[in-house]
C-alpha positions in Angstrom: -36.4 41.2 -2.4 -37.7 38.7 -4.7 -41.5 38.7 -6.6 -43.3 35.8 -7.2 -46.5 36.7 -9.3 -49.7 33.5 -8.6 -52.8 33.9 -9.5 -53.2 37.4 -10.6 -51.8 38.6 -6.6 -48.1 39.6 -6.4 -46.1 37.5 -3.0 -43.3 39.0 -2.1 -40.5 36.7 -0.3 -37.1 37.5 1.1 -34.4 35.9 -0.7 -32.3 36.2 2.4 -34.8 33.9 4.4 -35.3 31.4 0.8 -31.5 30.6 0.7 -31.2 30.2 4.2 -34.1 27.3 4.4 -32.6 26.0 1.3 -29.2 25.7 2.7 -30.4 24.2 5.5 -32.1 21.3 3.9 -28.9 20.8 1.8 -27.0 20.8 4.9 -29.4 18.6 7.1 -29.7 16.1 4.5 -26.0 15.7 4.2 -25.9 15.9 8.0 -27.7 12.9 8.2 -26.1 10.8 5.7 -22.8 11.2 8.3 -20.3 13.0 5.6 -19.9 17.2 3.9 -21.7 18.4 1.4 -19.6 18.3 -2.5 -17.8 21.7 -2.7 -18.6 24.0 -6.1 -15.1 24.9 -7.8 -15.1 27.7 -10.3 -13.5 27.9 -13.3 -9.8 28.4 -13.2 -9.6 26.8 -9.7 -6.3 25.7 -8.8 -6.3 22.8 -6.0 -2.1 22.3 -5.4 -0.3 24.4 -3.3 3.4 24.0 -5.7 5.3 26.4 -3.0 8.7 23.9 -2.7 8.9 22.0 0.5 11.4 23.1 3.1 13.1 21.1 5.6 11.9 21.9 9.3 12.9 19.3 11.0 15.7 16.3 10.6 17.6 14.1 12.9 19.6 11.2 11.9 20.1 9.9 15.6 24.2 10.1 16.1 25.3 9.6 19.6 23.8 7.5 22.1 21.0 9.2 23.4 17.8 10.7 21.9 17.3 14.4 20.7 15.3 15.9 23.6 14.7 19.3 21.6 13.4 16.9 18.9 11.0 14.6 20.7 9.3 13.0 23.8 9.2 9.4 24.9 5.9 9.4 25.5 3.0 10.7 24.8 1.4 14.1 25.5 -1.4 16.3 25.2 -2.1 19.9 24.8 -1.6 20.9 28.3 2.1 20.3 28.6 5.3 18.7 27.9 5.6 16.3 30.9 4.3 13.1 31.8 1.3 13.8 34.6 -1.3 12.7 32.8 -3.6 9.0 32.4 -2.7 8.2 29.4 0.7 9.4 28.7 2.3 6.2 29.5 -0.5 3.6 29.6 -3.3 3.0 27.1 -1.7 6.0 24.7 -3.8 4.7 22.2 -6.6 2.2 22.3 -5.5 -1.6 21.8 -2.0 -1.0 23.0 -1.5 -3.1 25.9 2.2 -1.9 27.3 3.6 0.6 29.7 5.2 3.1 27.5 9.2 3.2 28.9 12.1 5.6 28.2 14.5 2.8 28.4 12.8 1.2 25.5 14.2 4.0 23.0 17.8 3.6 22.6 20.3 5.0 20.3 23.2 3.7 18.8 25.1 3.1 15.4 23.3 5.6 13.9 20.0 4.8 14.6 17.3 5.0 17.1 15.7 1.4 18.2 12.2 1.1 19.9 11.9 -1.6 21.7 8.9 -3.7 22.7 9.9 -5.7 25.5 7.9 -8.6 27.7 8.3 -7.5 31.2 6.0 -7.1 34.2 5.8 -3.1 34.4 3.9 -0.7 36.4 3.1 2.9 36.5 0.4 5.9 36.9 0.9 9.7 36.8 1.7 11.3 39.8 -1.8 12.9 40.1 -4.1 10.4 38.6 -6.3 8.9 41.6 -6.4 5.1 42.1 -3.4 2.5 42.1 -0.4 2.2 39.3 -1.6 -0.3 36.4 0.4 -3.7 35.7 1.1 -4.5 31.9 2.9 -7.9 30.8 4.4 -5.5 28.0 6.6 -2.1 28.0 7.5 -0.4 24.2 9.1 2.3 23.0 7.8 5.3 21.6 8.8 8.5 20.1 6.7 12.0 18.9 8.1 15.3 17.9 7.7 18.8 19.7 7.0 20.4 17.0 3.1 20.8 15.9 1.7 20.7 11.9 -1.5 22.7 11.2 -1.7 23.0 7.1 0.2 19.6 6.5 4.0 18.2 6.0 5.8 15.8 4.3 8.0 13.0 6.4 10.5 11.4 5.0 12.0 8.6 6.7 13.9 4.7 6.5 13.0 2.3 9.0 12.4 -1.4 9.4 9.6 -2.9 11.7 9.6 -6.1 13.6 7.0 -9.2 12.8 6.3 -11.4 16.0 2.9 -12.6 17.4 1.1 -9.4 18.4 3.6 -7.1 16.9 1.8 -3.8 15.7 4.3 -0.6 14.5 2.5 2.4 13.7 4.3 5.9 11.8 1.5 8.5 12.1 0.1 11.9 12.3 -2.3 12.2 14.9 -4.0 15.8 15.6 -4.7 16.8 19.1 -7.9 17.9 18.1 -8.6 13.9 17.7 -10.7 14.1 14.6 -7.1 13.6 11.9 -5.0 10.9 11.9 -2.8 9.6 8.6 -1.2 6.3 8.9 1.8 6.3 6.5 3.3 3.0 7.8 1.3 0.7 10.5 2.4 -2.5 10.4 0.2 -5.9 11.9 1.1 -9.1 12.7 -1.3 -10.3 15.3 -1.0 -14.5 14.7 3.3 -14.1 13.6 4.7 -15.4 10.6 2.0 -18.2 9.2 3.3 -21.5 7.8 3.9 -22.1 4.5 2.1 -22.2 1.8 -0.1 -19.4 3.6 -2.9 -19.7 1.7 -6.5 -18.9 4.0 -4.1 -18.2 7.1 -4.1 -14.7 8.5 -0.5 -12.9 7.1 1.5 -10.2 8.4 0.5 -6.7 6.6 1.9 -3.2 6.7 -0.7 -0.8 5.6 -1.1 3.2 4.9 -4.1 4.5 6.4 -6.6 7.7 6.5 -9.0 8.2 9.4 -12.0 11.2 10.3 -12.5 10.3 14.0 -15.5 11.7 15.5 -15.5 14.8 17.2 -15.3 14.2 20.8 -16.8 17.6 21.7 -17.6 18.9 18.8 -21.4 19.5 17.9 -20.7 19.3 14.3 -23.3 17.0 12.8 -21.3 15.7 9.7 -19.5 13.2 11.2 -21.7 10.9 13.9 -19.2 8.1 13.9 -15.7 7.4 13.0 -14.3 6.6 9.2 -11.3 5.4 8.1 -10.0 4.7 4.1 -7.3 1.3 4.9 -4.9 0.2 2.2 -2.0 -2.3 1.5 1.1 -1.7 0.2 1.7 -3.6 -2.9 3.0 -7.0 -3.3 1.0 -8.7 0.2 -1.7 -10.5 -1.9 -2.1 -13.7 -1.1 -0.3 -15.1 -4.6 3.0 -12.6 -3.2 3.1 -15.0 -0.4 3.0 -18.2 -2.0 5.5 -16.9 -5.0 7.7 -15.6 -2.1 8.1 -11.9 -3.9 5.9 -10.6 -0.6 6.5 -7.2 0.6 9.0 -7.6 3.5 8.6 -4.5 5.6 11.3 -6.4 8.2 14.1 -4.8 5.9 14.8 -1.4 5.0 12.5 1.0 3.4 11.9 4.5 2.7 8.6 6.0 3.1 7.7 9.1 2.4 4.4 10.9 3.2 3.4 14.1 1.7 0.2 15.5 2.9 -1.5 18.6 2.1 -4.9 20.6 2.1 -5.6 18.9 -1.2 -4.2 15.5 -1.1 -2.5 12.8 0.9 0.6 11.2 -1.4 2.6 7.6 -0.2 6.0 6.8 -1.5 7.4 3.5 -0.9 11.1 3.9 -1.8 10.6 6.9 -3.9 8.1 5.5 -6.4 4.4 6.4 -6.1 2.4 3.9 -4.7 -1.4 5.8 -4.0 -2.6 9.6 -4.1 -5.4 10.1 -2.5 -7.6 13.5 -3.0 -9.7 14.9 -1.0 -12.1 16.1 -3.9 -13.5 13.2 -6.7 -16.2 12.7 -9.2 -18.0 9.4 -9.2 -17.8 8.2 -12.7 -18.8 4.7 -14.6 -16.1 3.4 -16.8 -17.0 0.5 -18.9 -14.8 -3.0 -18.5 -14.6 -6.2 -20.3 -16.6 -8.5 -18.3 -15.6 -12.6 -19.0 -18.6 -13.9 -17.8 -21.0 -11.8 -19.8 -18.6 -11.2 -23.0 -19.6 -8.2 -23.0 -18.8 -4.6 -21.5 -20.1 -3.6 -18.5 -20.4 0.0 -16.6 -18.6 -0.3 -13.4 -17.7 3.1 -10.9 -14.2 4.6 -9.9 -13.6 7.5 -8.4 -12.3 10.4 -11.3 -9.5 11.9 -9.7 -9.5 16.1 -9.9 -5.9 16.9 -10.5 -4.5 19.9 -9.9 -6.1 22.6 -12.1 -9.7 20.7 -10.9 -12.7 21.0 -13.6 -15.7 23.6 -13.2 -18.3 21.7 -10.8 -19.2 20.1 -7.6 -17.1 17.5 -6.0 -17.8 15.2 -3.4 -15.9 15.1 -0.4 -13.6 12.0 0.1 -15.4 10.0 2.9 -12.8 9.4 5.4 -10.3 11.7 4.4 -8.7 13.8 7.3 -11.7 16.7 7.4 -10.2 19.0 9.4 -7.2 19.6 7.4 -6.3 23.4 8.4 -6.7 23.3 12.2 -5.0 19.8 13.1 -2.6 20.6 15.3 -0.8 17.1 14.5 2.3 15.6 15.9 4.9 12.8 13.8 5.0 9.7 16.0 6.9 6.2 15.6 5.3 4.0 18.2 5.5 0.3 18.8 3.1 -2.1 20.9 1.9 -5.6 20.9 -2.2 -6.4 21.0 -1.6 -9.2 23.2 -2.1 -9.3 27.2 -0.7 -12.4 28.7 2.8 -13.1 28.7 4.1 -15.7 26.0 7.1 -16.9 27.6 8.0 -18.1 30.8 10.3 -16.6 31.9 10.6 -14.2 34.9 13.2 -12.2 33.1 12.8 -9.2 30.4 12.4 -10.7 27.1 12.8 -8.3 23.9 10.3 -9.5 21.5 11.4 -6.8 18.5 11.9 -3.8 17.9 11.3 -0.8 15.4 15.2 0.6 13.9 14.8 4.3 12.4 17.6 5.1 9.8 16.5 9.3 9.8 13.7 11.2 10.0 13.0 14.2 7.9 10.0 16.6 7.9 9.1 19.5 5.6 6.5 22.4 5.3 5.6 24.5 2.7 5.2 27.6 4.6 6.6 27.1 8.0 6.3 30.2 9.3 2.8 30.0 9.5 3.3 27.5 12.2 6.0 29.3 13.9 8.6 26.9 12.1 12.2 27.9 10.6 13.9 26.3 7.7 16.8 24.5 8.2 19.5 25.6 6.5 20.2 23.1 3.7 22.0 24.8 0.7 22.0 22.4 -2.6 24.1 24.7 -4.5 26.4 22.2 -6.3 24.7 19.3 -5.3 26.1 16.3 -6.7 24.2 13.9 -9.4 24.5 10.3 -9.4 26.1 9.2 -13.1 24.6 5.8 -14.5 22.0 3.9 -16.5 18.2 4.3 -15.5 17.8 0.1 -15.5 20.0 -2.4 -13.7 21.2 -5.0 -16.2 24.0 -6.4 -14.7 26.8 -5.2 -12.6 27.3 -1.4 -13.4 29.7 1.4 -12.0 27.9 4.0 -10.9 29.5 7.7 -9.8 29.5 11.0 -8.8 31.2 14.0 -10.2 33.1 14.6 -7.1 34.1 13.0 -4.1 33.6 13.9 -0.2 35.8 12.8 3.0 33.4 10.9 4.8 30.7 10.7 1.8 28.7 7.2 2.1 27.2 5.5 -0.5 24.0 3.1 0.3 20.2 2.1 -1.1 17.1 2.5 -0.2 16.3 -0.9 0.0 18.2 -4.3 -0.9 17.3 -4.6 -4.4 20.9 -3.7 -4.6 24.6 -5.1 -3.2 27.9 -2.5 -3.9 30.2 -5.1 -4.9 33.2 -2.3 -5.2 34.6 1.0 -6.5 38.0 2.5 -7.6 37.2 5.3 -5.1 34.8 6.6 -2.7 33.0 8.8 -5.4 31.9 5.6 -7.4 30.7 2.0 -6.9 29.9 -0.8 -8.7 26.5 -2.4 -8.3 24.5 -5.4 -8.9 21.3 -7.0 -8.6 20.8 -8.9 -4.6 20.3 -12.2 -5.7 18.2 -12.9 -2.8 15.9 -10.2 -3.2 12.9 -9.8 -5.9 13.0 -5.8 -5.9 12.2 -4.5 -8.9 13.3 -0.5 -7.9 15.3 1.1 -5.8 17.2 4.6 -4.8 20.9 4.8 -4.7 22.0 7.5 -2.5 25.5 9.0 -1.8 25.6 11.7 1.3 28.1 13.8 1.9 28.5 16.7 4.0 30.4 19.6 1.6 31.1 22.1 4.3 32.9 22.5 7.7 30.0 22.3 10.1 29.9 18.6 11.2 26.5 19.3 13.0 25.1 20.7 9.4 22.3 18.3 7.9 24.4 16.3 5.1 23.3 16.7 1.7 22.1 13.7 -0.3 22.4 13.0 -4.2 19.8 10.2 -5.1 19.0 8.0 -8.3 16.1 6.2 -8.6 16.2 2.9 -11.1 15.2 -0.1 -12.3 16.5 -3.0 -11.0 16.0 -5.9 -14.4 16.8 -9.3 -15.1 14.3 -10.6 -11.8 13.1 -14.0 -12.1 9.2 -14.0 -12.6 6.8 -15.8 -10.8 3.7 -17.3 -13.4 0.0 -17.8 -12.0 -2.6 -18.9 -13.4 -6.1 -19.9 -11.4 -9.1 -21.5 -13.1 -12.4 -19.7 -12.0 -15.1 -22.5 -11.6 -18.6 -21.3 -11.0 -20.5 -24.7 -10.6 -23.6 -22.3 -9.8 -23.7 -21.2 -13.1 -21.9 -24.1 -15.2 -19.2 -21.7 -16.2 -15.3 -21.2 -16.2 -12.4 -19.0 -16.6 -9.0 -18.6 -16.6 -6.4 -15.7 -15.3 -3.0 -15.6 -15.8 -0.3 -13.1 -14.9 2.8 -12.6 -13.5 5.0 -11.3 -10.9 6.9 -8.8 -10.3 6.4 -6.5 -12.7 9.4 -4.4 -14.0 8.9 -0.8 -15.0 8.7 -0.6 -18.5 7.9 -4.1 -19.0 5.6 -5.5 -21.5 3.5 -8.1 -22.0 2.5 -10.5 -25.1 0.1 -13.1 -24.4 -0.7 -16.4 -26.4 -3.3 -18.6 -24.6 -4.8 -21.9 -25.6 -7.8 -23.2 -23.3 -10.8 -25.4 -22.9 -12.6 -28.1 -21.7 -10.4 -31.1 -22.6 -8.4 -29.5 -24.9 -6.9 -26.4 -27.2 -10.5 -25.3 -28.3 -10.1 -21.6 -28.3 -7.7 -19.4 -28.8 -6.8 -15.4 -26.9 -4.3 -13.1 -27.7 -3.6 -10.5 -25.4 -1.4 -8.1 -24.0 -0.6 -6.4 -20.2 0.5 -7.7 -16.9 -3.0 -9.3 -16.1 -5.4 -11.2 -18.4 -8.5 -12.7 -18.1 -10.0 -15.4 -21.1 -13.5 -15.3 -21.7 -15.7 -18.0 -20.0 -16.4 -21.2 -21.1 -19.0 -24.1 -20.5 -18.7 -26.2 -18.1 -20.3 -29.1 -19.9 -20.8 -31.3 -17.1 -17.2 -31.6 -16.5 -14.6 -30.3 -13.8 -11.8 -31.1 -16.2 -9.9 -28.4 -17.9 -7.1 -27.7 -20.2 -4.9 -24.3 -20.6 -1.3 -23.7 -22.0 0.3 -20.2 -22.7 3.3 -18.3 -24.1 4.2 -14.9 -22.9 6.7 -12.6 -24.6 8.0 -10.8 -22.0 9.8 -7.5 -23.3 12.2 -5.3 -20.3 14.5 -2.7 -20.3 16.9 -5.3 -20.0 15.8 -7.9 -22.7 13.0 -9.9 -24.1 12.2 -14.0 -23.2 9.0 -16.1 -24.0 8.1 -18.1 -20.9 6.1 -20.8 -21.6 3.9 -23.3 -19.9 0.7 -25.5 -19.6 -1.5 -27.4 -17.7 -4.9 -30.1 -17.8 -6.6 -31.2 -15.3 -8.2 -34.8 -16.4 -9.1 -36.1 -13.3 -11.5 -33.3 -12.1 -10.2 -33.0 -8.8 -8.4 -29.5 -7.3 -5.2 -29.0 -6.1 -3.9 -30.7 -2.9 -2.9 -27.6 -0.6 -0.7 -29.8 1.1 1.4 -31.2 -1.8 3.2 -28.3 -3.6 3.7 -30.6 -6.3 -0.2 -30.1 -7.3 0.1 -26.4 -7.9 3.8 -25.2 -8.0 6.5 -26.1 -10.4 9.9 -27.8 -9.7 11.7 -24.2 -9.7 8.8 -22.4 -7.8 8.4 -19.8 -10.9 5.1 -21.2 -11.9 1.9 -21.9 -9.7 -1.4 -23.2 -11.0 -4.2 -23.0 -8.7 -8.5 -23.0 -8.7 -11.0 -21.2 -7.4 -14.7 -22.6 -7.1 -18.3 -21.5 -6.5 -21.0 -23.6 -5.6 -23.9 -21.3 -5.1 -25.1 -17.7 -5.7 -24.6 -16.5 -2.5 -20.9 -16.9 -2.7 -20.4 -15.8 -6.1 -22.1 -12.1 -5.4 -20.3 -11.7 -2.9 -16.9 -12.3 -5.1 -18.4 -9.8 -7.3 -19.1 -7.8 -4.5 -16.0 -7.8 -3.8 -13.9 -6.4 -7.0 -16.6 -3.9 -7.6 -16.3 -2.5 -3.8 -12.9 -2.8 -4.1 -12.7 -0.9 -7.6 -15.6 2.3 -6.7 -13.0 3.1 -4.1 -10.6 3.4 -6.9 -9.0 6.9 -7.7 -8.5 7.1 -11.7 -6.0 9.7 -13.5 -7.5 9.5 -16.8 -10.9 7.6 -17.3 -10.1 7.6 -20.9 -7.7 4.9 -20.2 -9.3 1.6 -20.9 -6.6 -0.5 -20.8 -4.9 0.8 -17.3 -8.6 0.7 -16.0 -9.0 -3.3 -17.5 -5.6 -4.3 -15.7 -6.9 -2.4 -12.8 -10.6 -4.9 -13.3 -8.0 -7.8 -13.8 -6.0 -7.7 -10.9 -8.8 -7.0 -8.3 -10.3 -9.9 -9.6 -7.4 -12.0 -8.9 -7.0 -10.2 -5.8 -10.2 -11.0 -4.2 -9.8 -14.9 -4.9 -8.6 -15.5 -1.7 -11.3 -16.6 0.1 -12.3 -19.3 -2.4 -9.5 -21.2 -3.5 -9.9 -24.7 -3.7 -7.9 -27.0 -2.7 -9.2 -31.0 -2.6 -7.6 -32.0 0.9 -9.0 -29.0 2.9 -11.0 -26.1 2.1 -9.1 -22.6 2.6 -10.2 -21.1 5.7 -12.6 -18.2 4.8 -10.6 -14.6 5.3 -13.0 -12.4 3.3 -13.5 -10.4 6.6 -9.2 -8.9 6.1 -8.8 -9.3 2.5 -11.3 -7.0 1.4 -10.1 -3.9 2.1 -11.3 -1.3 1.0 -9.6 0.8 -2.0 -6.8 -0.7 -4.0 -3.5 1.3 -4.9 -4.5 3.8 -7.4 -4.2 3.6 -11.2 -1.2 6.0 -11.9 0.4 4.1 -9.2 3.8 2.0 -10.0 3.4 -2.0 -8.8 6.3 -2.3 -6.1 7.7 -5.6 -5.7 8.4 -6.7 -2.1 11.5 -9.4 -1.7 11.8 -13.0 -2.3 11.7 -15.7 0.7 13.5 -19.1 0.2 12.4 -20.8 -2.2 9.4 -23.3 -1.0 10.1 -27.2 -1.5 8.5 -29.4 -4.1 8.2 -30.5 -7.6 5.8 -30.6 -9.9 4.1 -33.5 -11.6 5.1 -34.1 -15.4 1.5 -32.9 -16.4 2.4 -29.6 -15.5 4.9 -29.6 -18.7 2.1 -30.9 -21.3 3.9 -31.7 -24.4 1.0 -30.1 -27.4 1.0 -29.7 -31.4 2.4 -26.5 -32.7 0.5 -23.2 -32.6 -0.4 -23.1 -36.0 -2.3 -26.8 -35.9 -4.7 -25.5 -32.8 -8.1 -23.9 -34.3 -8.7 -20.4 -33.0 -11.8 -20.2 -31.4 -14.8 -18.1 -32.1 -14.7 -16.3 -29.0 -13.7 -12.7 -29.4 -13.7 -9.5 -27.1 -13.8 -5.9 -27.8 -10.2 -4.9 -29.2 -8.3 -2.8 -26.7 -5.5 -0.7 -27.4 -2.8 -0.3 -24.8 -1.3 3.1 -24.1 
């Protein structure tokens, strides 16, 4: 019981009842905002589970027909294994227009292949009322028997298709409908856009994290459906035009490790985003160009394992229901389109999705009724070489195996040749702007053919990649200002950056030294011009060497770039691209703001303290979210603010991945574009300064 002496008269209350109204108001408030209340960790809390992973499930599709044991061709439901159901075969997940088809998973060479074909198809489950459905459309799909409650970790190598309509999903989905993680779901609903691709809707592969609803569930947290999308890196829209996109049509590992405390994405064994379920909403203060000043923006502080005394919000759309999932692996493929897009009466196979192998671990998989597999490392082989790529190199092992195979994860690399089977030279694809990749040699070291094969893998750096230069000029005719950024891509592990930039109105009048990936000058006056002049020098230091690339570029006319002559923006060699962005009125200009801001709250940060990483972070949003407002004098860019925007970039501690290189695009600059200036020590340093930052 609990006293409360007022006014001379003793009251006495039931602390029982007290904390029950009081939790109740807690919980109806948070109720009402749609998400869970923060969670209170103690002191000494330990978040990670760090039991070792262990393998539960693996199938590298030999033979010529799929592993029924493994996994069903369609899709199914908690009430059985077989296919008399609605939506087992048609509509298996909303926006999926085909008729789901055994015949459209096929196995061969090593691999499985699931096909999306155009052809007139019909079906309904033997005791669903009514008449069979038509679709113009049949895929392939595949999901594995086996069911995860307290989360897995997939890893797998697979290449996806891009054709008008083509969407490729690799997900967990729970049965109980309210998880679903999206490690690899692939979109491209217009096809491949013409070139230069700026303002046109492109091709994406993204990772995703959903809370759905509950469908019966009276649980009041969650009133409607939420969902946390990202990119993988390298498909902004300056990838595209410096043709180092992400091309997610070739091979690539992903790897998805999720747990009760985080979700993890790998692309080809380097980090690319960790997102926690737990986080602190904390400001962090960033150089802002237009103010000259520091401002306090939000990220998300991100808990780590041994997680700080305190409450912690809840990650709003991370999968809620994380211990009673009941979730199933599936590769799926399907097309969002309805009417047929050739004539022809005849099946036509529009693409298909190739899977390398599958693997799929637990931590304790006996709690789900799981067994390991046996996979003995004792003696497991290492992978001899350099960390960094500079050049052909021989790379080995310390012994050979009959049969043992040697291959990448990707093709940043080509195996030109090797005395024997235990070693191989290697060298940088030429075609390919990669910056990372896995070597791999599997072998099997015992008798049992049917044994899973054991794997030695090296992960390195992959140097001596041609850079691509931008820079865009930031014109806010609403406020009479301007600004330039300037970076470069891709970026090289362990590369560094030097920067020596000269700008102004009409000529060298200030002066910014600076170093990191992405930089931003301080804003300018307008003056009543449009005219603008900007050159730089970069010292840029990698494993593999150090070069200065050099440039400039004026703009005496006052007039943008034409968007359709490359000669306006891009050089001769394609390496350097110079391109402008302009606002004409507030409205616009908040909502570029908006936009980095939204983009950067949704942030998670490793180390606030960091206020360099977290500036390159401001930087490259910023460039980021140009998109929508490059100008170009011959046609504005169409206005794509409603896909570019997503929500959440990679996070901090992630490594920039750089997808490969197309062809390189046709055209040549004008001679402007290689401004012949005085030397550096005759151009006046401007006034200008902003806080010092050290890099770490």
């Amino acid at each position: 019981m609990l006293y409360i002496y007022k006014s001379g008269s003793m009251k006495k209350l039931n602390i029982t009842g007290l904390l029950t109204l009081l939790l109740s108001l807690v919980f109806s408030s948070y109720s009402q905002s749609g998400w869970l209340p923060p969670v209170y960790f103690p002191p000494g809390k330990l978040l990670c589970d760090t039991t070792p992973w262990k393998l539960v499930l693996f199938d590298n599709f030999n033979g010529d027909r799929i592993n029924r044991d493994l996994w069903y061709t369609f899709n199914t439901n908690n009430w059985g294994d077989n296919d008399n159901w609605a939506e087992s075969r048609i509509e298996v997940y909303g926006g999926n227009k085909t008729i789901v088809k055994d015949e459209n998973v096929q196995v061969s060479d090593g691999s499985v292949k699931l096909k999306i074909k155009q052809e007139s198809a019909s079906w309904k489950c033997n005791d669903c009322p009514g008449s069979p459905q038509t679709r113009n459309y049949t895929s392939g799909y595949i999901g594995t028997k086996m069911r995860f409650n307290k989360g897995a970790k997939v890893e797998t190598r697979l290449r996806m298709p891009i054709f008008e309509g083509a969407w490729n999903t690799c997900w967990f989905w729970a049965l109980n409908e309210v998880n679903e993680i999206d490690f690899a779901e692939s979109w491209s609903n217009n096809g491949m856009p013409s070139w230069p691709y700026i303002g046109k809707h492109k091709p994406h592969n993204n990772y995703n994290l959903h809370s759905w609803r509950p469908r019966w569930d009276t649980n009041g947290y969650i009133p409607e459906d939420i969902d946390i999308s990202n990119r993988y890196p390298h498909q902004d829209w300056s990838d595209w035009i410096g043709n180092t996109r992400f091309r997610y049509e070739d091979w690539h590992k992903y790897t998805c490790e999720w747990d009760t405390a985080s979700v993890t994405i790998y692309l080809d064994d380097v980090l690319i985003n960790k997102f926690w379920k737990y986080y602190r909403e904390v400001p962090v203060q960033v150089y802002d160009p237009y103010t000259g000043d520091k401002v306090s923006r939000k990220v998300r502080e991100a808990p780590t394992c041994a997680v700080q005394e305190g409450d912690w919000q809840i990650t709003k759309g991370y999968p809620w229901n994380s211990e009673n999932s009941v979730s199933k692996l599936i590769f799926s493929v399907a097309t969002t389109k309805t009417n047929k897009r050739h004539n022809t009466p005849g099946p036509i196979e529009m693409g298909q999705m190739e899977i390398d192998y599958v693997r799929v671990y637990q931590r304790h998989p006996a709690e789900d009724g799981h067994a390991e597999i046996s996979n003995d490392t004792t003696g497991a082989l290492i992978i001899e070489g350099p960390d960094n790529l500079c050049g052909a190199t021989l790379y080995r092992t310390s012994q050979a195996y009959p049969g043992g195979k040697w291959s990448s994860s990707n093709n940043a690399v080509v195996f030109v040749d090797g005395p024997d089977c235990s070693s191989k030279r290697v060298d940088r694809n030429p075609y390919s702007s990669l910056t990372t990749t896995t070597l791999y040699y599997t072998y099997n070291p015992g008798s049992d053919p049917t044994a899973p094969p054991l794997t030695a893998a090296k992960l390195i750096t992959v140097g001596q990649v041609p850079e691509r230069l931008f820079t865009t000029r930031v014109s806010n005719l609403w406020t009479g200002q301007q600004n330039f950024n300037l970076w470069l891509n891709p970026n090289t592990n362990g590369t560094g950056y030097a920067w020596k930039i000269w700008y102004g109105r009409s000529g060298p009048e200030h002066y910014l030294e600076a170093k990191g990936q992405y930089v931003s000058t301080p804003a300018i006056d307008l003056g009543g011009q449009n005219t603008y002049f900007l050159k730089w020098e970069v010292l840029v230091t990698t494993p593999c060497g150090s070069r200065v690339i050099s440039g400039s570029k004026e703009n005496n006319s006052g007039k943008g770039p034409y968007l359709s002559e490359a000669a306006s923006f891009m050089s001769g060699d394609s390496l350097t691209f110079n391109l402008e962005a302009r606002f004409d009125n507030e409205i616009k200009w908040k909502a570029y703001r908006q936009s980095i801001e939204g983009n950067l709250s949704a942030t998670f940060v490793s180390d606030i303290e960091d206020t360099f990483a977290i500036t390159q972070l401001f930087n490259k949003i910023s460039v980021q979210q140009l998109e929508p407002w490059l100008f170009f004098e011959d046609r504005a860019a169409e206005s794509v603010a409603t896909w570019i925007a997503l929500p959440g970039n990679q996070a901090l501690h992630a490594q920039i991945y750089a997808g490969p290189a197309l062809q390189p695009a046709p055209g040549k600059l004008s001679n402007t574009f290689n401004l012949q200036l005085p030397a550096p020590a005759a151009i006046l340093r401007s006034a200008v300064s902003i806080p010092a930052e050290s890099e770490k």
